[in-house]
Each structure stands twice: as C-alpha cells, then as structure tokens.
N, C-alpha and C positions, 0 to 999 in steps of 0.2 A: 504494500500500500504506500504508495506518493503520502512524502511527511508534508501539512501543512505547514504554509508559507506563516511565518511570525509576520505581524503588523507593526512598524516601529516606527515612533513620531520620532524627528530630528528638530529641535528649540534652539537654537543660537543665534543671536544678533548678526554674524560675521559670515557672511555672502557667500565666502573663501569655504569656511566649514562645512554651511549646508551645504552645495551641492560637491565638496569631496566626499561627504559621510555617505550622500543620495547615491551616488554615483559606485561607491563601496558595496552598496547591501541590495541595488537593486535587483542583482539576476537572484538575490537565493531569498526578496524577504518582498515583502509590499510595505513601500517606505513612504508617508509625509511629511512634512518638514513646513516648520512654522520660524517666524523672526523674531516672535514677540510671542509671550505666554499667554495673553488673550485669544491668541490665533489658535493657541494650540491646544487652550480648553475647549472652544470652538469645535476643533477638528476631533479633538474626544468625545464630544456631545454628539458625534455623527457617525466617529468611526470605533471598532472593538481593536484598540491599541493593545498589544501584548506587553510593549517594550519602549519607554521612552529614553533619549538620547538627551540631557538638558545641560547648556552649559549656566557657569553659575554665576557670571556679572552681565545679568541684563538690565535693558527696561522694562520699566513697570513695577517688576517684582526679583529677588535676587532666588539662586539656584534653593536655599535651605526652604524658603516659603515658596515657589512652586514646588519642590518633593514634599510637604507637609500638606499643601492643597490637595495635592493626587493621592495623597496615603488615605486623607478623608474623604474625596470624593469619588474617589477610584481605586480599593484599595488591592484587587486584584491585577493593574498594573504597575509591571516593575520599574526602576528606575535606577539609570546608569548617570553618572555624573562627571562632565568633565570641566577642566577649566584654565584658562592661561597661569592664574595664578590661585594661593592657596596655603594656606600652613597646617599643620597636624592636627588644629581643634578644627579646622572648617573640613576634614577629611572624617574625622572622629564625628562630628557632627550628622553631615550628611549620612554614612553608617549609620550611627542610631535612632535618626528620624525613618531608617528602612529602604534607606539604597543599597542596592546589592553591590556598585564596585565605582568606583572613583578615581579617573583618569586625569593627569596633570597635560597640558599642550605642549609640543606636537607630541600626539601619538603614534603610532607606530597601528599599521590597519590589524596585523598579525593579533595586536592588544585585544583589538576591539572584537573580533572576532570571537575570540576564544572568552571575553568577558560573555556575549550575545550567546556563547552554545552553553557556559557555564548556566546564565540565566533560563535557558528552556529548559535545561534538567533540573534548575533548580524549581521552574514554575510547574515540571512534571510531578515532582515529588511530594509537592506540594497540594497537587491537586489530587494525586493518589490519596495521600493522608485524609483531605476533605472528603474524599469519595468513599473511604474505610469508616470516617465518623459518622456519613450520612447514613453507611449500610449498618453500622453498627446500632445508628436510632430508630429504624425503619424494625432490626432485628428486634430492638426495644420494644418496639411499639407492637410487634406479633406475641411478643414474650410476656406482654401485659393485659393484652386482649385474652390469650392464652391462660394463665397464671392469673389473672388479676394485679393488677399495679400495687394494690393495697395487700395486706398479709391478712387474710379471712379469718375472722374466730372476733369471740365476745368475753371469752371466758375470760375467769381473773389471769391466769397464766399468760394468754395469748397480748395483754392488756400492758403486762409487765414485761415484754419480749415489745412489743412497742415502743415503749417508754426507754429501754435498752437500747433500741434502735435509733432512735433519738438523739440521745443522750453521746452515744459514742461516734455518732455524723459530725458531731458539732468540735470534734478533737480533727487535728491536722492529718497524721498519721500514723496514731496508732491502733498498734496491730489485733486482729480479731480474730478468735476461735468460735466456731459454732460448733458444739455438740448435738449431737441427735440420732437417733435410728434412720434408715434408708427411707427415704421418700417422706421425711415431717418438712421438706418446703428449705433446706439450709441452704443451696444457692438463691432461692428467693430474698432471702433475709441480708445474705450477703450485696445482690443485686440495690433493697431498701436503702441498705449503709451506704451506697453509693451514691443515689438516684437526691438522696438528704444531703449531700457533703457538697464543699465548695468544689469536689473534684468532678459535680453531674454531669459536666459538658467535654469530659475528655473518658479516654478509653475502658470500658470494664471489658478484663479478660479473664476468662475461664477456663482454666488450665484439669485436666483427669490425671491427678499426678500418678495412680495408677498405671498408666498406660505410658511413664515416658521410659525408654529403655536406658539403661545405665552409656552405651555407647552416643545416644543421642542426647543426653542431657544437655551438653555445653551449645550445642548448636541449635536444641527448641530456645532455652532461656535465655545464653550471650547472642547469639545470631554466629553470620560465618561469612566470611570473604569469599570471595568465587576463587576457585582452583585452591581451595586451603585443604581439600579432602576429595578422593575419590567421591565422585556423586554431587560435587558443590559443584555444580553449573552456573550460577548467580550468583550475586550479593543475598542474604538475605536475611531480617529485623530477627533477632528475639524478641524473647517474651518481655525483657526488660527494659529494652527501647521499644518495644509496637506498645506497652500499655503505662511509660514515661508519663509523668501528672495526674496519671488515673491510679485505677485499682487494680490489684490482682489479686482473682480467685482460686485457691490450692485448692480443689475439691478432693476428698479420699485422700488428705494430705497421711493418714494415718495407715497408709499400703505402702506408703515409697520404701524402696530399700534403703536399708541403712546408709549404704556405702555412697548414695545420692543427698541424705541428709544430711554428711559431712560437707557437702558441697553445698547445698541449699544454705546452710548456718553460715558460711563465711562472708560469700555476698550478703546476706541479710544483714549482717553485723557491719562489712565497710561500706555497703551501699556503693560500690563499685563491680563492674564485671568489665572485662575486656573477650572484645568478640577474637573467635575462633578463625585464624590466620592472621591476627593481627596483634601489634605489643602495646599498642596504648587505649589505658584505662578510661570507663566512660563510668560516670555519677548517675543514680536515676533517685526521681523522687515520687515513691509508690506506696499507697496504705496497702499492707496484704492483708487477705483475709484466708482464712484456712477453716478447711471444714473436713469432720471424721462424724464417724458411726460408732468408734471406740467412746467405752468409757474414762475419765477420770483418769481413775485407777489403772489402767492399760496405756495411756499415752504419758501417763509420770513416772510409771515404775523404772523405764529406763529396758525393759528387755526388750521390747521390741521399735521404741522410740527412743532416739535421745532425750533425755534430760534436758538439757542444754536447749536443744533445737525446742522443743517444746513450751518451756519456760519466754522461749522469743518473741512463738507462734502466740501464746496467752494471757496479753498483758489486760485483754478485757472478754470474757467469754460469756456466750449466750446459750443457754440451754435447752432445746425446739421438745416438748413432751411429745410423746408418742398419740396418735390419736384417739389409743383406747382409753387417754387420760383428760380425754377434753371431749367426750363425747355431744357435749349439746353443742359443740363447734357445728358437730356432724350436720343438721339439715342446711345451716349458712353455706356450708360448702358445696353440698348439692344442690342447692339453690342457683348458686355462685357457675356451678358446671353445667350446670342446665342449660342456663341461660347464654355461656358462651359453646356450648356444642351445637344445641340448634342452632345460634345465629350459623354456625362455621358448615355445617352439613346442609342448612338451606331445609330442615327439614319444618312439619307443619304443626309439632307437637306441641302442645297447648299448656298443661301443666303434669304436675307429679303425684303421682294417690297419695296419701298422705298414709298409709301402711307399710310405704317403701321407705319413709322415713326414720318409722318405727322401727321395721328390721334394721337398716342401715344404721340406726343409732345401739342398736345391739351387738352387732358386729362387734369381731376386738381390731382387727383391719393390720394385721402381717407387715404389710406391706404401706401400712398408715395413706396419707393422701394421695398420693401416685397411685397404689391402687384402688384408692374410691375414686378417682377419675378415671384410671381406665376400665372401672364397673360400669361406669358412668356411659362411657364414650362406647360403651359395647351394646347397653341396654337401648341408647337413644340408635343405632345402627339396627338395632334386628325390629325395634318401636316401629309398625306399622301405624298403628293407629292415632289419637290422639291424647294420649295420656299414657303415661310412663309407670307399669305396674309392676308390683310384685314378680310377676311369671316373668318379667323381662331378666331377671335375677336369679337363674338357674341353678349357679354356684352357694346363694347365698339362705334360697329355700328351695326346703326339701318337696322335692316334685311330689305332685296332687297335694299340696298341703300348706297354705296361705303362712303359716306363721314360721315364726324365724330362727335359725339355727341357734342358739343362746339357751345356756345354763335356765332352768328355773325347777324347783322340786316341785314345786305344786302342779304342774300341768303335764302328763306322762305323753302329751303329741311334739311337746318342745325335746329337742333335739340336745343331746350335753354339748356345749362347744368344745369343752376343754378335750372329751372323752375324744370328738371329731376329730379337733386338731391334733391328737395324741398318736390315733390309727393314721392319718395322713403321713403323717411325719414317716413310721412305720413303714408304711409302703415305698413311700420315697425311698427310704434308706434302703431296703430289700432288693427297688426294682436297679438301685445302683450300685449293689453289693456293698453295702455299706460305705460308699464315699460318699464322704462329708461335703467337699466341695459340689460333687454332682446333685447331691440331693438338695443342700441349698439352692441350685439353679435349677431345678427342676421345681424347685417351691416357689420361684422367685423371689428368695431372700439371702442373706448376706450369711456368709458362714457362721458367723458368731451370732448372729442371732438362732440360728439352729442349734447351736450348741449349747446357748441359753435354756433353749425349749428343751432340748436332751436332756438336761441337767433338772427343769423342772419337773418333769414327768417321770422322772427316774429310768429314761431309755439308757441303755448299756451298748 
C-alpha cells in the first residue's frame, strides 16, 4: 500500500526559505507555505496539516506563541522549529511548549528530512497509543454493559467492599490484594479501583499470571528489541510500558512459580525494568493490583508464596465472600443478568417466576457469580417462551419436581445439597481415577476448592 503523502505548512517571513523548504518536500509530501502566521492559521482552518515548519522571529507573533496557539488549537499537529538565531532557553523553550525538534539557520536539507521521518513515527506511535486507549474504553464499555459498571449486592459485606473501594482509589499507588474464591467478581473490583483513581483515563491491564511461562517472563513484562531473540521479529511494549500511568492486574497472582516471583519482587521494589536486548533502564509508575483464590494463610506461610513478595503485593487487601454468604445479593444479580442477556440475545422474555428466585437463592453456587451467570445465560438461551422458569434450571431442580435442591429436614421431596454435592464430587473423582486436578475441571472449580470439599465430607 502507497504510504500517505504528510501535509506540511512552511511559516517564514524570508522568500529565500519558503520556496527552498517548498521546493525540498514537494515530490514526497503536499506542502503550503505561508509568510505570516495569520496566513497560516488560515490555511489550517482549510487544510489537515500533519507537520508544520515555523520559523521563530516573525511578524505578528514570534515562533514560542505560534507553537503555543497550535498546541491549543491544533493539538494533533506537530511542530518543527527553526530559526536564524537563538540560545539554549529559547530551544529548551520551544521543546517544552511540545515541538518535537529545533533547527538553528542554514540547515542542512539531510536535517530536515530525517527530523520530518523522525516526526511520522513519532505521530504513528502516537496514534497507535490513542487507538489502544480508545479500544481499551470501547472494551470498557462491553465489560460494563456485561458485568455491570457498579459491583451488584446490598448486603452489609458487599457495602463495606465499596466503601474499601473507595477508600483505597483515593491513594496514588498503593498496592492491592483481592482475596476471594473463583468467580466472586475480583477483576471487577480491581477494574472499580481503577475506573475511581486519578489513573481512569490511562491503561488497565490484565495480566493470567498463571499462564506466563518462566522463558517468557522478561519479554510479556520488560518488552524486547527486534533481533534480541530467536522469534523477536519487532520491537515490542511490555506489560510495564503498554500499562505506564495506569494499573496493572496480577490475576491468579497466587499460581506463579516461585522462580518468576523472584523476579516479579525486584522490579516491584526498584520500579525499574530494562527491556530484553537492550542495557538501559526504564522507570514506570503503576498501582498493581493482584488477585488469588488462596487463603490468608496459604499466601503468608511462605511455602508456596514468598513472604517477601506477598507482604508487597498486600499493603491494602479486600476480601470478595463467597456467594453462598451473601445470599439475598442473589435475586439483585439475577435481576442485574436478566436484564443485560436479553438486551445482548435480542430475545422477547419478559420477566422471571419468582420461584427461580427462591431456588436460586438456595443454591450454595461452586462456582459463586460466574456460575449464576452462566445458569443465567443458559436458561435465557433454551427460554422459549416468555418468562424465565424453574424447568429452565435442569441442573438446579430435580426433574418433574418444582422445588429446589437445598438441605431442609422437614420436607422428605427436598433434595440434601450437601448429600448431592458429596456423591458428585464422588463420581468426578472415580470417572478421573482419582485426579484431583481432572476432577476439579470436570466440576468447574479450582483445585483447592475440591480439596476443601474433600476435607469437608471426609472423602479419602
């Protein structure tokens, strides 16, 4: 694909310069050229300038207030400075008003050129970044429609996990542990921290530290120079320059290998990393936030987490309850799913029996939110009709028989949960010869939470 032609106005009093500069850029750019800065706001009210060219002792106005005019009223173009004369504060100057480079008279065309190509990689990279923020708010804004923007519950718990929320937005950055069982909402919560902080307008990143391999570590987090390693074809960002001024989300921070944690600790501590092919260090300034499914006691004791690294990771920690401990959350959130599944399926369903509530609020829910959503998203999928009932809930009532899986002595058609969940568990384990890893993904739940349940039941 033919690169588009750059637009680049030419500003200078001196007859001599305009049409040598004109005369320079016209086979590779589309160039105007004004004498006088009124001309030349003129001719940006008409044309999409990329690049302006301005020298700095005119009429009218001098080079520092035309770059200061175009930064406010144009701030997407750029601006090259040149000038017969000049000293270190009027060069320093122009730089910090947002000229990208500052040429003394005569120059040399070879200068100018190689300023002009520095300038489109720099207005490319630039527009990358804006195109990453805008896909990033856009992902936002599915993620919220999705999830809900707000964190759903009433309860007193959910109240104080709010107010938590709150509370540690309002700090620069420091760092955050969210505690909780698999699916109670802990990227959510992490996502709030963000969305509340001075940092809402710049990058939140979501990291499965689970999944990064010990070989790849240095090149997801530092980034990597092209040709620094077989397979590096490009340049290309870590984690710790792509989410620079924002946040970064550790999710499952409590699966990394050790041998990764040594390394995750030191950066965290200098707040410097140096990318991969290269020897000079880069600063970043990032709130992290980290989230496990481990207890307490399992992320301090130091055997399978560092001490050290943990102690970093939890200077302020939020604890998400399970849903079996916030059950009157439970119709809010069905409510909450309802309403954005129909929208998202386009389907015609009207409201919800209010018996679906009931069982659903009985439930003890494994799998906490994430699977009452995808009960949710399953019932409204198979929902013909106009209201969303019991039968739509297979899993959850036992077939020909309206009422709901859940303990109760007095009524012998109600089902034991615990007895249920006891025999499941059971079978799991059997149909995977007793592995523990299989059986938990066969349950859709986390190892240690199986092994909770083992422990409870007294499975051997």
């Amino acid at each position: 694909m033919e690169e588009k032609k750059l637009n680049i106005l030419v500003l200078d009093d001196d007859p001599i310069i305009r049409n040598l500069l004109k005369s320079m850029l016209k086979e590779k750019t589309n160039v105007f050229a004004a004498e006088k800065p009124s001309l030349a706001f003129d001719i940006m009210k008409k044309e999409a300038v990329d690049l302006l060219i301005s020298d700095f002792m005119m009429p009218e106005m001098n080079g520092l207030e035309v770059l200061e005019k175009v930064k406010a009223e144009y701030p997407e173009v750029e601006v090259i400075m040149i000038s017969a004369e000049g000293d270190i504060d009027t060069v320093i100057g122009a730089l910090r008003q947002g000229a990208v480079d500052y040429f003394r008279k005569p120059f040399k065309p070879d200068d100018i050129w190689i300023a002009i190509e520095r300038t489109r990689k720099f207005a490319e990279l630039t527009a990358s970044l804006n195109n990453y923020k805008h896909r990033s708010e856009y992902l936002q804004n599915i993620l919220d429609e999705e999830l809900g923007a707000d964190i759903v519950g009433k309860t007193p718990s959910m109240e104080e996990i709010r107010n938590q929320i709150r509370q540690v937005a309002k700090t620069l950055d420091t760092s955050v542990l969210i505690l909780g069982e698999s699916g109670t909402g802990k990227e959510l919560v992490a996502r709030g921290i963000h969305k509340l902080s001075n940092r809402k307008d710049e990058v939140f990143g979501a990291v499965n530290m689970s999944a990064i391999p010990e070989t790849l570590f240095e090149s997801e987090f530092f980034g990597h120079k092209k040709g620094s390693f077989t397979g590096a074809v490009a340049d290309k960002a870590g984690w710790f320059e792509m989410a620079n001024k924002g946040t970064l989300f550790f999710d499952e921070i409590g699966e990394m290998e050790q041998s990764l944690q040594v390394k995750l600790l030191r950066v965290l501590e200098d707040r410097r990393f140096t990318k991969v092919g290269t020897q000079k260090e880069q600063q970043f300034d990032i709130r992290i936030v980290a989230a496990t499914n481990k207890t307490v006691e399992e992320m301090s004791a130091g055997r399978i987490f560092r001490s050290d690294l943990y102690y970093r990771l939890s200077t302020f920690t939020i604890y998400l309850p399970p849903l079996r401990d916030r059950r009157d959350d439970i119709p809010l959130l069905i409510d909450h799913f309802f309403k954005t599944l129909v929208k998202k399926m386009g389907k015609g369903i009207k409201k919800v029996h209010p018996e679906v509530k009931s069982i659903l609020k009985q439930y003890d829910f494994p799998g906490n939110i994430r699977e009452l959503r995808n009960l949710m998203e399953r019932a409204t999928i198979i929902c013909e009709g106009d209201e969303l009932l019991p039968d739509h809930f297979p899993h959850i009532v036992k077939p020909g028989n309206k009422k709901p899986l859940a303990t109760d002595d007095h009524e012998e058609e109600l089902y034991d949960l615990k007895e249920v969940e006891k025999k499941t568990i059971v079978k799991a384990l059997e149909k995977t010869g007793f592995n523990k890893n299989e059986a938990a993904k066969l349950l859709n739940i986390e190892w240690n939470a199986l092994y909770r349940r083992m422990q409870k039941y007294g499975i051997g």
